[in-house]
N, C-alpha and C positions, 0 to 999 in steps of 0.2 A: 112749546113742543120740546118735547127731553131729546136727549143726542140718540138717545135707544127709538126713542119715534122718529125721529130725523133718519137715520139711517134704515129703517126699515119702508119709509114711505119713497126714500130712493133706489130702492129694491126694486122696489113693488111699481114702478116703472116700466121694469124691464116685462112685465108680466103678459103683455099681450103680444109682445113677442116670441115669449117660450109657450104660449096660447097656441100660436100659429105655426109652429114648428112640429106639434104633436101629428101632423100627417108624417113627419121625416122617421117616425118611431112607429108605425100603422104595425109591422111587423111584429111588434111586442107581445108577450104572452097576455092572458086575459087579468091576470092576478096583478101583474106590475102593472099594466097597465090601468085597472082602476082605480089602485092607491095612488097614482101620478093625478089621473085625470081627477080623484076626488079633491086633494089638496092644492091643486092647481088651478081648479074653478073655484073653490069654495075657501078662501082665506080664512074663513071661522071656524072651520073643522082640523084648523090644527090645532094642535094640542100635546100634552107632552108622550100620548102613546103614541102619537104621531112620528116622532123622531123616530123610536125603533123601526116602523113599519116602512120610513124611507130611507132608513138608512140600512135595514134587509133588503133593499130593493139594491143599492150598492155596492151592497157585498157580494151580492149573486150576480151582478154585471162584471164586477173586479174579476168575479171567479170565470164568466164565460169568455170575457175578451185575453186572458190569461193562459185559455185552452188553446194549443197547436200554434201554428204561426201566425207572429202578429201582423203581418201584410193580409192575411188570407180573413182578418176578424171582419163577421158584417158591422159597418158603420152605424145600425142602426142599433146595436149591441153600444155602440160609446157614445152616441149620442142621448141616450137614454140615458149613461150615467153623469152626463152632465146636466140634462133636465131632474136628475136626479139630485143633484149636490148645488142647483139651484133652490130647492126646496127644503132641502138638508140647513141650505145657510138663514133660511127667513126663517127655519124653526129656532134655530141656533140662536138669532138673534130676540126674538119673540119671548123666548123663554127663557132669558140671559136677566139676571136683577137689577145689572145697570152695562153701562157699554164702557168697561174696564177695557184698560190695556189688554188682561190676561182674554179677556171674552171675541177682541180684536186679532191678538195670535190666532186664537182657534178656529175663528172664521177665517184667517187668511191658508191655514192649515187644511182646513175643507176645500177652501176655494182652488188652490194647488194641487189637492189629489185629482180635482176634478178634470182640471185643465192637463195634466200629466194620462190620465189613462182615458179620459172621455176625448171631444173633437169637437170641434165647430160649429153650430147649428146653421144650416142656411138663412134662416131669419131673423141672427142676428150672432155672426161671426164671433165679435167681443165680449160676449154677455156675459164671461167670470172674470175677465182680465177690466172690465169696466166695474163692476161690483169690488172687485179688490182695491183699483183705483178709491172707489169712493170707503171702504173702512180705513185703509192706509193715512186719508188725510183726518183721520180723526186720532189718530196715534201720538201720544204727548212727546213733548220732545226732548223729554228725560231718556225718552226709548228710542232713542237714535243715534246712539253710541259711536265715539269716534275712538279711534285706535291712535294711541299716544308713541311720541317715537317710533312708527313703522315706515320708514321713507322707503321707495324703492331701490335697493341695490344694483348698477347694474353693471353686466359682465364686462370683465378685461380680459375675455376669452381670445388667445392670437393663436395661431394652427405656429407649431414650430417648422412643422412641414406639411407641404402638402399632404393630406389624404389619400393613399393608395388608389391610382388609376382616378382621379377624381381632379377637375380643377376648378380655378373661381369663375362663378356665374357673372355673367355682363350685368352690369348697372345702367339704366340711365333714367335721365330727367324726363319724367312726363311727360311721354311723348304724345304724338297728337294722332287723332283717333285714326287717322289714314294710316299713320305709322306704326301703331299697335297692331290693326288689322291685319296690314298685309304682310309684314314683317315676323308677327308671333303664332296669332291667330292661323293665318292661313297657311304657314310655315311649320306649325306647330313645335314653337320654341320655347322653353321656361326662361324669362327674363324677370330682373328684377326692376322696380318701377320705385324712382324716387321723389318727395316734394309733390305727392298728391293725395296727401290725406290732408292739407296743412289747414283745409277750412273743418276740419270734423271736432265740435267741441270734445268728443273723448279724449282727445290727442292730450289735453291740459287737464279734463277733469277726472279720468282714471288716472292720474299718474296717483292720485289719492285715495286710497282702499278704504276711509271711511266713508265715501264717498258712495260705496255699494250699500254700506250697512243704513245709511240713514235713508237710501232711495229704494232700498230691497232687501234690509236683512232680514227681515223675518217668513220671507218667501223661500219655499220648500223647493228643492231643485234635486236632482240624481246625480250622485259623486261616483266617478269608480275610482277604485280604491284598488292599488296594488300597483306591481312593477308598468305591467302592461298588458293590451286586451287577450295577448298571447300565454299570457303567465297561469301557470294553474290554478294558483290563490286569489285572481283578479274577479273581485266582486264590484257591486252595486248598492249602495244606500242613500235615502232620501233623508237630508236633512238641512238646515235651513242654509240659506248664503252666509250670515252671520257667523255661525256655528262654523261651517268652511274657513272664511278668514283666520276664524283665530285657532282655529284647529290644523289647520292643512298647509296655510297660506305661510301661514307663520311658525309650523313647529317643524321643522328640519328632520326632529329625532323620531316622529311619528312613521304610521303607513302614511306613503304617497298617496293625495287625493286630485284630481284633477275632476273641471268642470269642462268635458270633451264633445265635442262634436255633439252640441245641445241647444236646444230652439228657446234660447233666450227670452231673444224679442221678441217671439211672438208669447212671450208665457207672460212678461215683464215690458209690454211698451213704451213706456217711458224709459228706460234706457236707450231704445230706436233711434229717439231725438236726436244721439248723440253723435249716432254716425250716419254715412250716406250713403246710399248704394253708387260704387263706380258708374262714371259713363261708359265706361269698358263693354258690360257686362249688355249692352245693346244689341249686341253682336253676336244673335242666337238664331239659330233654327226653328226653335219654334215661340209661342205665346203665354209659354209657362212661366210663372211667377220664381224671382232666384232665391235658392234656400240659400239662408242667412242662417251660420251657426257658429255659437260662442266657444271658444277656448279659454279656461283662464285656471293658472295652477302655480306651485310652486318651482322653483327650480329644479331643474332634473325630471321633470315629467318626459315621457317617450310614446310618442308614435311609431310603431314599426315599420320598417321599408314596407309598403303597399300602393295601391293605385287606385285610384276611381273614376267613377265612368264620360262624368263631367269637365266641364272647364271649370279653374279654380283659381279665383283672387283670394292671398291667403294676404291680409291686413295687419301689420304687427303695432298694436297700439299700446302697448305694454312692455316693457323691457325685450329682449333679445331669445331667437332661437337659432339654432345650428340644424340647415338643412341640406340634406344630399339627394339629388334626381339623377335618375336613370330613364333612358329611351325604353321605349317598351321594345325595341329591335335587342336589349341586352335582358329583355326577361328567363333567356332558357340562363346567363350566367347567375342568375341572383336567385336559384332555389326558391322557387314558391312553395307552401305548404300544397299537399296531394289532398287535404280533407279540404270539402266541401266548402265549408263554412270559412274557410283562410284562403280559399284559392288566391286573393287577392295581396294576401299578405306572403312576404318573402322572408327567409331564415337568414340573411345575411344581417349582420349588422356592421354597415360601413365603418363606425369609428374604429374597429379593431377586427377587423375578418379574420375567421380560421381558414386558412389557404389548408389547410393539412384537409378537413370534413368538407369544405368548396370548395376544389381547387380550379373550378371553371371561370371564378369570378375574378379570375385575372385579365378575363378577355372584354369585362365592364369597360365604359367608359363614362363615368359620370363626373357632375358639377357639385359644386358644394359654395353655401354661402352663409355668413351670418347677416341674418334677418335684422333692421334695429327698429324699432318706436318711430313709426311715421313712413317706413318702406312697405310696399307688398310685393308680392310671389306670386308671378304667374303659372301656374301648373295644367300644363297641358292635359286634354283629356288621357288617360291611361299609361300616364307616367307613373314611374315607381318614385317615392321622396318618402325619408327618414326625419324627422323631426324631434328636436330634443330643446326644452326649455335650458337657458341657460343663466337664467332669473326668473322673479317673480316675472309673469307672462299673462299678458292678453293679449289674445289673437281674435280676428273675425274673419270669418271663409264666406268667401261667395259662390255657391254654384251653379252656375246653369249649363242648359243644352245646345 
């Protein structure tokens, strides 16, 4: 059996799972839907018009879940484009002359748009991130590039003074889950948490950035680009992790690229491994599952003073960041944006306030702390906190309710 039939008959695996899923798509127009249903029961009917006819099926899905807001898209609009770009990939491979490195990108290329704008099938959660899995380990290992001389730098950031109305956040050691509870949690206090991450393999094997490229670099992820989400030039582009490092990670003199508040693990599981969900995060309301989401960028990346709805362990596994919180009892001093979409976000920016354009935010009273590799950040729900990488940076947030 060739690695091109090898890889195709572990596809084709997963087939009677995306079989049984085509109820979760019933909604579907009459057209898309019996280009699905033909090439989806019939493996021998694809062929290379075939590509076009499925890959129009996902061009006009990209375009309808693309229309108005993305909270409001029906599910069965993304779900269809992942049933869609499961079909996309066995043609991909079917009709590929041998299973080349180059034929390997493109299928992980497909397999990432898909996971990016489609969603989860109920009948089988995994089904592009387990398909990527299995092209990935056929990837030579000439193609897993390691970056020479990049150690990570990390900051001798010291405040020469305090921070304007601002002082240092409490530390302490691990405390024990009683003590977390009733002291932070139910207090609603941001404290820092030291000496418990010590068992998380990232702690040792991110400190090494080749380390992303040989386990994900050629997986397509969304970078924004620009000062911050505040800025007017602040865009969005899809391109690989790889590409990121040695463009973003490592080029100082570029646009700012940062990999922000983005579902990693669940696009990339094999990273997951590496870390563990707090026992902290036990300590919820309700039975919903906690968003896990990556940060990782170069020096000087900014989140703007803002707030969110959740509780937040913010994990610093990666060099150093400089953060300042605010009670939400001091939101009318810290100017919020009045439009819609920023209500959350505030115009101040702590490192250097213009008391002349806020002069209200003298009556703040906030913390301020540097973050190190191996600490996390408790952030209360609807605290305001300003965030700035102060080296290369990986962070992992946990949210729940």
């Amino acid at each position: 059996m060739s690695v091109r039939e090898e890889v195709l008959d572990k596809i084709e695996n997963f087939k009677s799972s995306v079989v049984s899923s085509l109820t979760e798509i019933s909604e579907l127009d009459v057209t898309c839907k019996s280009i699905i249903d033909q090439h989806l029961n019939d493996s021998n009917s694809l062929n290379s018009k075939s590509i076009l006819k499925i890959q129009a099926v996902i061009d006009y899905m990209y375009e309808q879940v693309n229309i108005g807001n993305w909270k409001e898209v029906r599910l069965y609009l993304r779900k269809t484009l992942t049933v869609a770009t499961y079909l996309r990939l066995k043609a991909h491979i079917k009709f590929s002359d041998n299973m080349s490195d180059d034929t390997i990108k493109e299928g992980l290329r497909i397999i990432d748009f898909g996971i990016l704008f489609g969603c989860p099938l109920d009948a089988e959660p995994n089904l592009l991130q387990l398909c990527a899995s299995c092209l990935h380990s056929f990837i030579t290992q000439d193609e897993k590039q390691e970056i020479d001389g990049k150690a990570i730098v990390h900051s001798t950031f010291k405040f020469e003074n305090e921070p304007y109305n601002s002082k240092v956040l409490d530390v302490i050691d691990c405390p024990s889950m009683e003590n977390f509870f009733r002291n932070y949690i139910l207090a609603e206090k941001p404290i820092v948490l030291d000496n418990c991450l010590n068992h998380w393999p990232a702690i040792t094997k991110w400190q090494d950035q080749s380390y992303f490229i040989k386990l994900a670099g050629l997986r397509t992820v969304s970078i924004e680009l620009g000062k911050d989400y505040t800025d007017a030039n602040w865009t969005q582009k899809l391109m690989t992790i790889e590409d990121f490092i040695k463009n973003h990670i490592y080029n100082e003199n570029g646009t700012t690229g940062y990999l922000a508040q983005y579902q990693l693990f669940d696009q990339i599981p094999e990273l997951k491994k590496d870390i563990v969900e707090p026992e902290y995060c036990c300590f919820s309301d309700t039975n919903d599952p906690v968003d896990i989401m990556a940060w990782y960028g170069p020096k000087g990346t900014v989140s703007p003073l803002h707030h969110d709805p959740k509780k937040n362990l913010l994990a610093q596994v990666v060099g150093e960041k400089q953060v300042f919180i605010f009670s939400p009892q001091d939101s009318e001093y810290l100017y919020p944006h009045e439009h819609e979409l920023l209500n959350n976000t505030a115009r101040i920016d702590p490192r250097l306030p213009n008391f002349e354009k806020f002069p209200k935010y003298k009556n703040a009273k906030g913390y301020y702390c540097v973050l190190k590799a191996g600490q996390m950040l408790y952030i209360p729900p609807k605290w305001w906190h300003f965030v700035e990488s102060l080296s290369v940076s990986f962070s992992v947030s946990f949210w729940w309710d």
